[in-house]
C-alpha positions in Angstrom: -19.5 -60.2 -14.0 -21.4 -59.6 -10.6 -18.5 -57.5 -9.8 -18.7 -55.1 -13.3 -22.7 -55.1 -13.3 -22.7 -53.9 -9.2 -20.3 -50.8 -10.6 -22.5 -49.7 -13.1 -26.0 -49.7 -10.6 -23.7 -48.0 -8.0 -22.4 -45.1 -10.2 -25.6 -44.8 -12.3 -26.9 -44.5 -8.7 -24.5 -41.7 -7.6 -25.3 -40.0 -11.0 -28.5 -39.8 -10.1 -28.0 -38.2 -7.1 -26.5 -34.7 -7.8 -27.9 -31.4 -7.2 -26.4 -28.5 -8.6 -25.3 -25.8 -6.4 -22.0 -23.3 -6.3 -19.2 -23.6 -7.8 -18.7 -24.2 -11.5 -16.8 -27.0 -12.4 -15.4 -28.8 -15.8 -15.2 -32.2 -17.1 -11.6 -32.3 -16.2 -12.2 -32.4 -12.4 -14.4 -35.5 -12.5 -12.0 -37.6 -14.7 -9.4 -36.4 -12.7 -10.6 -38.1 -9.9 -11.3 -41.2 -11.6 -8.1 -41.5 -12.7 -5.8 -40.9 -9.3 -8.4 -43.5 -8.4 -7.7 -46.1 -10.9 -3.9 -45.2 -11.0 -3.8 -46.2 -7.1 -5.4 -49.1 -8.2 -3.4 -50.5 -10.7 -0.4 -49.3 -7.9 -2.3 -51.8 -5.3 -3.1 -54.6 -8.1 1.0 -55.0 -8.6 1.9 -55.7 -4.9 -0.8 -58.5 -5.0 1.8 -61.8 -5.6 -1.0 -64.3 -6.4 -1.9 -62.4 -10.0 -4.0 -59.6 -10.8 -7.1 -58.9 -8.3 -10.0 -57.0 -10.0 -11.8 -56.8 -7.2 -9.6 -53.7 -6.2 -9.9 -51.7 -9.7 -13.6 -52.3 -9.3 -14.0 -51.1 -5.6 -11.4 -47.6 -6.1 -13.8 -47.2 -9.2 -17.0 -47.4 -7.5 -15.3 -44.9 -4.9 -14.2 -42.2 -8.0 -17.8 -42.4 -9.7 -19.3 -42.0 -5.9 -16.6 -39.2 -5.9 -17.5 -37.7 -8.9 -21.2 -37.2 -7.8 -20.1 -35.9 -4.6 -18.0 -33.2 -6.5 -20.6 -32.2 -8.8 -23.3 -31.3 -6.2 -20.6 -29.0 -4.8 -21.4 -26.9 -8.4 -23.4 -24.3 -9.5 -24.5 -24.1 -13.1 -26.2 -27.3 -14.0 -23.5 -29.2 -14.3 -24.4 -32.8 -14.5 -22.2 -35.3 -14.3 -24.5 -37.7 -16.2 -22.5 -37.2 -19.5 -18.7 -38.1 -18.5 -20.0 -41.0 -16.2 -22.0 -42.4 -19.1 -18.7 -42.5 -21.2 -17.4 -44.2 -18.7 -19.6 -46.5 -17.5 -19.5 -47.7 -21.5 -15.8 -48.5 -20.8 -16.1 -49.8 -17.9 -18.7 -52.6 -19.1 -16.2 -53.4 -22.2 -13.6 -53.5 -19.5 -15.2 -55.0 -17.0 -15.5 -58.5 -18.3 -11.8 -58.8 -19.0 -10.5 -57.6 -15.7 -12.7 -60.2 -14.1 -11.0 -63.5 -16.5 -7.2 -61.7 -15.9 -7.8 -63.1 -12.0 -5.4 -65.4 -13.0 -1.7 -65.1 -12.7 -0.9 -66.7 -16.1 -3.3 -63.5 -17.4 -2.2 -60.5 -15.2 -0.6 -59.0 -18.0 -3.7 -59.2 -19.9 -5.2 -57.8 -17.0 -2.6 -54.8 -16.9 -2.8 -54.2 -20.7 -6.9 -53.9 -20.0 -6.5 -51.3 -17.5 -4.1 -49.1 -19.3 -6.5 -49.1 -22.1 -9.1 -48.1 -20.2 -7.0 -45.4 -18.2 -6.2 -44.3 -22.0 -9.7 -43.6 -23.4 -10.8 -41.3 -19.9 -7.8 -39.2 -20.7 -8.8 -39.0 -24.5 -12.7 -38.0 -23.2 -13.3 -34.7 -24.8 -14.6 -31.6 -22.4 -17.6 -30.6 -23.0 -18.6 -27.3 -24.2 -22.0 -28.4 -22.7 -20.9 -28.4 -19.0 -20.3 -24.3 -19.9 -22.6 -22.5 -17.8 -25.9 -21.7 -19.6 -27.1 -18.2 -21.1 -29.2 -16.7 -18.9 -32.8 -15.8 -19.6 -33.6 -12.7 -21.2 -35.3 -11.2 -18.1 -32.7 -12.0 -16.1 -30.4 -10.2 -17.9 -32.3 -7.3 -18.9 -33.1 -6.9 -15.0 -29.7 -7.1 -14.6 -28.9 -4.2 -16.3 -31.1 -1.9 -14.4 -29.8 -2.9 -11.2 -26.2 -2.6 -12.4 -27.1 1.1 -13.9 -29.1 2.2 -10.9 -31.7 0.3 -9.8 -35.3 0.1 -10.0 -35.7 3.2 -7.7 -33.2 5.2 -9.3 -35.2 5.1 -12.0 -39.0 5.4 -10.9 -37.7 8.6 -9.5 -36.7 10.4 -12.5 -39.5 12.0 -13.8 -37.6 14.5 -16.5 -34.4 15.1 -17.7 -32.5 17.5 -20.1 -29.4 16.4 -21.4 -27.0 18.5 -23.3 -23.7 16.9 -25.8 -22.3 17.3 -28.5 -22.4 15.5 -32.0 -19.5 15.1 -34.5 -19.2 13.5 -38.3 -15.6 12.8 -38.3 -15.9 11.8 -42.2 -17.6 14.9 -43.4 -16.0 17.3 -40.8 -19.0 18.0 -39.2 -19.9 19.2 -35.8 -22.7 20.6 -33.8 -24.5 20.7 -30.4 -27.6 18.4 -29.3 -29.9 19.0 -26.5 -32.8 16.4 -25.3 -35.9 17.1 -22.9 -37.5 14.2 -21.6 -41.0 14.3 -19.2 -43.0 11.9 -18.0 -45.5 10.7 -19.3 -45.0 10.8 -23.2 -43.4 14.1 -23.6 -39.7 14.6 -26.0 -37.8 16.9 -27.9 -34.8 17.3 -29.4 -32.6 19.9 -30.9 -29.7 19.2 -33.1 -27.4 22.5 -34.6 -25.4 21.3 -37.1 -22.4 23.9 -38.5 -23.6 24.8 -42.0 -26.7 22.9 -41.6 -29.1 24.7 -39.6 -31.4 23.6 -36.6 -33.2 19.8 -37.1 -35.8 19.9 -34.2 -38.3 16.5 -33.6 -40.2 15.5 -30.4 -43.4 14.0 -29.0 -46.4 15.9 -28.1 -49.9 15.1 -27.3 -49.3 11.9 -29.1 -47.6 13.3 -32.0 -44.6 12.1 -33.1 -43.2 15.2 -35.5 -39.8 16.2 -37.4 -38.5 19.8 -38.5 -35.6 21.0 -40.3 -34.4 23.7 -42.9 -33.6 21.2 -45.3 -36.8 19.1 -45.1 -39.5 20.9 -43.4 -42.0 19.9 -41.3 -43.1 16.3 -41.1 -45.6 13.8 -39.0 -44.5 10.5 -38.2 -46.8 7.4 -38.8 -47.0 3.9 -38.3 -44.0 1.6 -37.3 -41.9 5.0 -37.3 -43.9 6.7 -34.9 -44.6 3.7 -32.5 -40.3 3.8 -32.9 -40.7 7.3 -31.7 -42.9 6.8 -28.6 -40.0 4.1 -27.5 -37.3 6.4 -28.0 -39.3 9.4 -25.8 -39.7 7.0 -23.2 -38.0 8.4 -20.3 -37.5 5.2 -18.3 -38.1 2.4 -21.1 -35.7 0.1 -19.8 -37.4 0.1 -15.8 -40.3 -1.2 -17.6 -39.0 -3.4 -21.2 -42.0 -6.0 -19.9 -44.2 -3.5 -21.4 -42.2 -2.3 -24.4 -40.7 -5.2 -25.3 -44.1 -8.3 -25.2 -41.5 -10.7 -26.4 -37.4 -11.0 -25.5 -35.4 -13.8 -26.7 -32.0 -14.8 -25.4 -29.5 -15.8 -28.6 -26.7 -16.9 -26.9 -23.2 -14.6 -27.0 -21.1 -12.9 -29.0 -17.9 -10.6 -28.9 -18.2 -6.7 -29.5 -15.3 -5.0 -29.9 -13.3 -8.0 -28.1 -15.7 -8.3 -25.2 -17.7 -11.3 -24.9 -21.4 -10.3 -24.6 -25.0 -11.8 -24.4 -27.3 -11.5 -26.9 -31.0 -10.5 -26.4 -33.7 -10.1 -29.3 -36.5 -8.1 -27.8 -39.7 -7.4 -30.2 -41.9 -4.6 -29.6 -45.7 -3.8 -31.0 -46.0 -2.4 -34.7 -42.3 -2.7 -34.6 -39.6 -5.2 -35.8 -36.8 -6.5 -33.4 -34.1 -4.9 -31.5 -31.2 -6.7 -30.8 -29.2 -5.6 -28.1 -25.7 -7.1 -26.9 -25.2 -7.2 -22.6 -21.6 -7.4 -21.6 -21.2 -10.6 -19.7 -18.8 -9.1 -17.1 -20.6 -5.9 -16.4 -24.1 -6.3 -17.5 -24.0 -3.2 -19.1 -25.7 -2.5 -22.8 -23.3 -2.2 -25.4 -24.3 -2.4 -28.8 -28.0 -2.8 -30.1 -29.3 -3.1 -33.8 -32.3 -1.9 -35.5 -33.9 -1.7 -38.5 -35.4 1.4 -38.2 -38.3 3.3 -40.2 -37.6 6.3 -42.1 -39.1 8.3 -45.4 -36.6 6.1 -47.8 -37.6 2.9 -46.4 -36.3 0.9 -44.0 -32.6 1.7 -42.4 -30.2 -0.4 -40.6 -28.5 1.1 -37.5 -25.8 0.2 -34.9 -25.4 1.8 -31.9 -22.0 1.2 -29.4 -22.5 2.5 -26.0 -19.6 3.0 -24.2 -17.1 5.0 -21.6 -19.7 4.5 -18.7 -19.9 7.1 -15.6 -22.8 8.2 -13.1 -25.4 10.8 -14.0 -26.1 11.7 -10.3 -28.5 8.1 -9.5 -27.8 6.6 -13.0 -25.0 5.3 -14.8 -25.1 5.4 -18.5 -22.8 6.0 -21.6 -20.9 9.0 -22.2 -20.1 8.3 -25.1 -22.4 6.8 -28.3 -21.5 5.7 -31.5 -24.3 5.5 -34.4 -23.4 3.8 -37.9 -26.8 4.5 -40.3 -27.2 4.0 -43.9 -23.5 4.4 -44.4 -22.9 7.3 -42.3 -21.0 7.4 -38.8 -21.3 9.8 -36.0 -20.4 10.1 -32.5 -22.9 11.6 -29.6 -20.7 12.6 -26.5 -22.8 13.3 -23.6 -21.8 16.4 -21.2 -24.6 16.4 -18.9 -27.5 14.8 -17.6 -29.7 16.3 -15.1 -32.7 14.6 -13.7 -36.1 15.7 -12.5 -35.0 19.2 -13.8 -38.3 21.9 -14.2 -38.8 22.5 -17.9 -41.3 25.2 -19.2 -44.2 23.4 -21.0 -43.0 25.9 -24.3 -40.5 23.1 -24.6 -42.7 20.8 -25.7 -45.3 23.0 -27.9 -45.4 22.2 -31.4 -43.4 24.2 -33.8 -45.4 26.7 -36.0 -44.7 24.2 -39.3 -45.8 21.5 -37.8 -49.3 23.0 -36.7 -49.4 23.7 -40.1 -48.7 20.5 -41.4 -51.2 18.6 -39.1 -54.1 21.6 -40.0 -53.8 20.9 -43.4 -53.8 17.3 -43.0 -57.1 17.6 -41.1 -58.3 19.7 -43.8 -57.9 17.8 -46.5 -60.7 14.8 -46.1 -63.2 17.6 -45.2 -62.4 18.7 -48.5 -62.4 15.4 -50.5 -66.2 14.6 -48.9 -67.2 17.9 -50.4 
């Protein structure tokens, strides 16, 4: 009884010493131990001619759980080996009581039947899908991604950009040209020529957040859909999501497309979330979710980023995929030139919209008269 109740304080002591540190490690690897340990014992317990000794079990035993600790400070990811020793501590205190009456030799079968029992149930222990490494934190693997697509400097640096692509729906045989002008601080816009469509034009200027087509004219955004648009002009969101993003959740993984990613909420002011999905090998974005803002109400959208390469300092997607309201299209990216010189012109209101926002202003002048 001494014996079983010493084993317990001594491996409940060794448990409590661990410290995590570098290499990952699994459930298996500590019962592994145990048992070569206990097998060697049973080994030793069968050359003793006098009956069964449980003095040895007890002592290789208190060497494996000793072991055990040993190995799990040796890991990385907060492995602790607290779990697998308390199932078997709880075995070994059933256990332990009969191994000490099998000392003797009319029992040493007894004894033997014991053990095997007991080497039985720590083969049968279940891993643990808690000894898998944990998700990291939101920050860490938001930061990540900026220092896998550039760096921090890469991207305080770029202080405009114009990039040129091309935009096809595949469904409804449509294709067409986009071009995007980005300036910091605040300053955006976009042309889109559509074959059999026409020009759709939108951007950020002075604050305003406008739309103009043929099909729909000119329009002013308000409210959650403009505060969407400030985000989107953004030239260098993702350098500083701290302030774009007040709160960022991690939600564990998921697969996209067959490729196991994390999964971040992030929640920005007068907006609802975002979820985006980081790729656990690369740390590169590759799909994020909205529910976006638009004249008809709200809109879900899904957008896959992929086929990767370097835009001189940066590395983003070539290659973007949008599914919205129904509708799929695909943005391929031809160019992107940073800290390029663009004529202020570029980001002057269009004629309709001056028109729009003049008669806007005019109109609670008139309503007081």
């Amino acid at each position: 009884m001494n014996r079983g109740s010493q084993l317990l304080k001594s491996a409940k002591g060794a448990a409590r010493t661990y410290r995590p540190s570098q290499e990952p490690a699994a459930a298996h690897s500590v019962l592994r131990e145990i048992l070569k340990s206990a097998k060697g014992a049973a080994r030793t317990s069968r050359r003793i001619r006098n009956g069964f000794a449980p003095h040895s079990v007890l002592r290789e035993f208190l060497r494996s759980a000793k072991g055990a600790a040993g190995t799990s400070r040796r890991t990385r990811n907060g492995f602790a080996p607290h779990s697998v020793l308390r199932e078997v501590l709880k075995r070994l205190d059933q256990v332990a009581h009969a191994l000490v009456r099998a000392s003797a030799p009319a029992t040493s079968l007894t004894a033997r039947l014991a053990l095997g029992a007991l080497l039985a149930s720590l083969v049968l222990l279940p891993s643990r899908p808690a000894l898998a490494a944990a998700t990291p934190t939101p920050e860490a693997i938001l930061d990540r991604f900026v220092e896998v697509t550039g760096g921090k400097a890469a991207y305080q640096k770029r202080k405009s950009e114009v990039v040129h692509g091309t935009i096809e729906f595949a469904a409804l045989g449509l294709k067409g040209t986009v071009v995007e002008y980005f300036e910091e601080p605040g300053k955006f816009y976009m042309a889109m020529n559509l074959a059999g469509i026409g020009k759709i034009e939108s951007g950020l200027t002075d604050g305003v957040a406008w739309e103009n087509s043929l099909l729909q004219g000119a329009r002013v955004k308000t409210g959650e859909e403009k505060a969407q648009a400030v985000r989107e002009a953004a030239l260098n969101i993702f350098e500083h999501w701290r302030e774009a993003y007040p709160k960022a959740e991690s939600a564990g993984e998921e697969m996209v497309d067959g490729e196991p990613c994390y999964k971040v909420i992030l929640t920005p002011d007068q907006s609802k979330p975002e979820t985006m999905f980081f790729e656990k090998k690369s740390g590169l974005l590759r799909k994020t979710t909205v529910v976006a803002a638009s004249p008809l109400g709200d809109v879900t959208a899904e957008s896959i980023s992929t086929e990767y390469r370097r835009f001189e300092d940066i590395l983003a997607p070539s290659k973007v995929t949008e599914r919205v309201a129904g509708q799929e299209f695909t943005i391929t990216i031809e160019s992107m030139q940073s800290n390029q010189e663009i004529p202020p012109e570029k980001f002057a209101l269009p004629d309709e919209v001056k028109a729009l926002l003049e008669k806007q202003q005019d109109s609670p002048a008139k309503q007081k008269n």
